[in-house]
BAZAKOL-870089 format. One line per 3 residues: number of its first residue (from 1); for each residue x, y, z of C-alpha. Coordinates in Angstrom, 2 decimals, decimal comma, padded with zeros to 5 digits, m for minus. Example, Ala and Ser with C-alpha at 12.3 -4.5 7.8 and 13.67 -1.06 7.14 Angstrom:
2
1) 012,30:m004,50:007,80 | 013,67:m001,06:007,14
END
This chain:
162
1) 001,57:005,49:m026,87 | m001,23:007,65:m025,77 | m003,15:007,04:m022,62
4) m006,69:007,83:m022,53 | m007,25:010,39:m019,39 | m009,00:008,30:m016,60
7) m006,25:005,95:m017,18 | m003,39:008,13:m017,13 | m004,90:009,41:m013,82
10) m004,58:005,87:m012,61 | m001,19:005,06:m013,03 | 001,71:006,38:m012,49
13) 003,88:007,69:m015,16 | 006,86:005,09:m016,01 | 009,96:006,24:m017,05
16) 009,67:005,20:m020,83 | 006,09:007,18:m020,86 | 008,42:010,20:m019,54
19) 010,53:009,86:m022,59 | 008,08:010,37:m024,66 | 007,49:013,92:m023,39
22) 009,70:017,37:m023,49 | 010,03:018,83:m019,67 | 007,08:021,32:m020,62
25) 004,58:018,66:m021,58 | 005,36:016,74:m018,81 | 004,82:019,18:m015,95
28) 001,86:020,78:m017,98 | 000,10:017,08:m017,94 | 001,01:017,03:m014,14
31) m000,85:020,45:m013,56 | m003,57:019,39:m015,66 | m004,52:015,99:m014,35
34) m004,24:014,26:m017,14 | m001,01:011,96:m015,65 | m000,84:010,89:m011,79
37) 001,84:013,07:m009,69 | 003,99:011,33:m007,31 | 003,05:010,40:m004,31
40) 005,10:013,13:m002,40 | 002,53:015,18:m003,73 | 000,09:013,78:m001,79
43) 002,22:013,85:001,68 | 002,73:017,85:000,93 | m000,26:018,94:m000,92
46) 000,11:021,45:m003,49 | m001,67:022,64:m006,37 | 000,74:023,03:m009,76
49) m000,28:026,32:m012,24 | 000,10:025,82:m015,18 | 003,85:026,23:m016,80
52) 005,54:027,96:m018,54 | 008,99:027,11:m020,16 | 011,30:028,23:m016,78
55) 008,75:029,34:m014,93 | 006,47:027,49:m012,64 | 004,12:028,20:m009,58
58) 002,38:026,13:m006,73 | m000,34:027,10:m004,51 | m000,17:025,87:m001,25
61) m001,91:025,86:002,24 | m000,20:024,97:005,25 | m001,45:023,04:007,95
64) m001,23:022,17:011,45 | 000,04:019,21:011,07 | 003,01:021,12:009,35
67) 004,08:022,98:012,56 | 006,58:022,64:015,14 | 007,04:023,14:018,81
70) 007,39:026,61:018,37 | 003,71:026,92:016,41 | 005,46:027,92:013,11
73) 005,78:025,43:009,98 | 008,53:023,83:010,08 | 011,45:024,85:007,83
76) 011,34:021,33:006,17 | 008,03:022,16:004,41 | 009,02:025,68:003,61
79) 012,69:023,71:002,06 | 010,54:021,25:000,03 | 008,11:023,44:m001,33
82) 011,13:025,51:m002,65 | 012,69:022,41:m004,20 | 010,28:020,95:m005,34
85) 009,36:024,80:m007,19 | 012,33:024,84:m008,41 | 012,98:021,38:m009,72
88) 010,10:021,70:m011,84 | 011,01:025,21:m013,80 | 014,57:023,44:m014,31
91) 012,22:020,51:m015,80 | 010,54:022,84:m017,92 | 013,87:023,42:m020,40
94) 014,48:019,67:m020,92 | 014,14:017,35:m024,18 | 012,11:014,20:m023,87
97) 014,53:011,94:m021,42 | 016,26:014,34:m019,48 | 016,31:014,70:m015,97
100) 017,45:016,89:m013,28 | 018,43:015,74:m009,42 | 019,08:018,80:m006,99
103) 023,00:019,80:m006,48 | 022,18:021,93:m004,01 | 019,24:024,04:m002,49
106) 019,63:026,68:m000,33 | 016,51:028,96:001,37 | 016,39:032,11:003,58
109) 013,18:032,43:006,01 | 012,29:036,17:006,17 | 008,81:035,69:008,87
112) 007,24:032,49:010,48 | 004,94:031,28:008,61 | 001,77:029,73:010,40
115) m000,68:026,81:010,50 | m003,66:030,03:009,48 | m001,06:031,99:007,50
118) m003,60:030,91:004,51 | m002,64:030,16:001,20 | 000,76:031,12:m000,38
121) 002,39:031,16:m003,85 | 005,30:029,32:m003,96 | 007,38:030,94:m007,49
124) 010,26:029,53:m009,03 | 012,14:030,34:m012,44 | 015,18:029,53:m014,17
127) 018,34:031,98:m013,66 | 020,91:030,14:m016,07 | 020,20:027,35:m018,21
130) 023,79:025,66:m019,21 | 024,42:021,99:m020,92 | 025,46:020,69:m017,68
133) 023,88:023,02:m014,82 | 020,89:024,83:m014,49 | 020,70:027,84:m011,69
136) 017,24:028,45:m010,36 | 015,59:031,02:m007,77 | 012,30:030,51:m006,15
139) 010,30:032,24:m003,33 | 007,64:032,11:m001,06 | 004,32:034,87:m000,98
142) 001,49:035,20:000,71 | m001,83:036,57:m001,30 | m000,39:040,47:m000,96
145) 002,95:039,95:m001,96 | 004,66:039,75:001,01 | 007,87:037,51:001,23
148) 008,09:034,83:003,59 | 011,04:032,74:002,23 | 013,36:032,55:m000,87
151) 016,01:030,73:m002,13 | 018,40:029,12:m004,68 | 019,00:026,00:m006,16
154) 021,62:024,30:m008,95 | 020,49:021,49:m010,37 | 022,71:018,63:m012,64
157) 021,38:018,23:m016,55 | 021,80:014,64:m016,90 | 020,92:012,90:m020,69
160) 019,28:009,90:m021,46 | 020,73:006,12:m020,73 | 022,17:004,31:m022,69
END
């Protein structure tokens, strides 16, 4: 089945439109525009580069609302924007049907970031690519390169249903 654009950016992608799709073609349509992200993407704003197959980069801004008592964004944006990175390069590798939940996600914060910090590049890339596990790294930049978090993530290869 294909879905003409303007409706494709109306709905939201079912599962049996997702089989349909490798990985690749599915994030690629998500950075494009030409399918409707989920709605956590509209909670933590981001804008998705387009792919490549185990590699895959946001840009995003953070914002006050973002912050904690202490002025800095809180580490739970910093954590999400690194999974969410990273879940999408381990998407990249799959056949049509596969999926991928997070094992386990891990991040180091190297400097606060702030509300005016501007925006950053979020990177993340496959390490290992097995049948059952996929190991990814991901990071956080500002626009000259300089670090402000990083981590790691495993992720569980599961097949289609039955």
């Amino acid at each position: 089945m294909t879905m003409r654009p303007a409706e494709a950016r109306s709905a939201t992608v079912s599962v049996a439109h997702q089989e349909l799709w490798s990985g690749l073609e599915l994030v690629a349509k998500l950075a494009d525009g030409s399918i409707r992200r989920p709605p956590m993407a509209e909670t933590l704003p981001f804008t998705l580069l387009p792919p490549e197959e185990g590699k895959v980069g946001l840009l995003a801004t953070p914002e006050p609302r973002f912050c904690n008592l202490t002025n800095t964004v809180h580490g739970g944006w910093i954590m999400t924007m690194l999974d969410t990175v990273m879940a999408l390069a381990a998407q990249t590798t799959f056949a049509a049907g596969e999926t991928c939940p997070s094992h386990e996600t891990t991040a180091k914060f190297v400097r606060p970031i702030f509300a005016d910090s501007g925006e950053m590049r979020v990177s993340g890339h496959v390490v290992s690519r097995g049948r059952t596990v996929i190991t990814l790294e991901g990071s956080i930049e500002d626009a000259q390169g300089r670090i402000y978090a990083h981590g790691t993530s495993t992720c569980l290869v599961l097949g289609r249903k039955p």
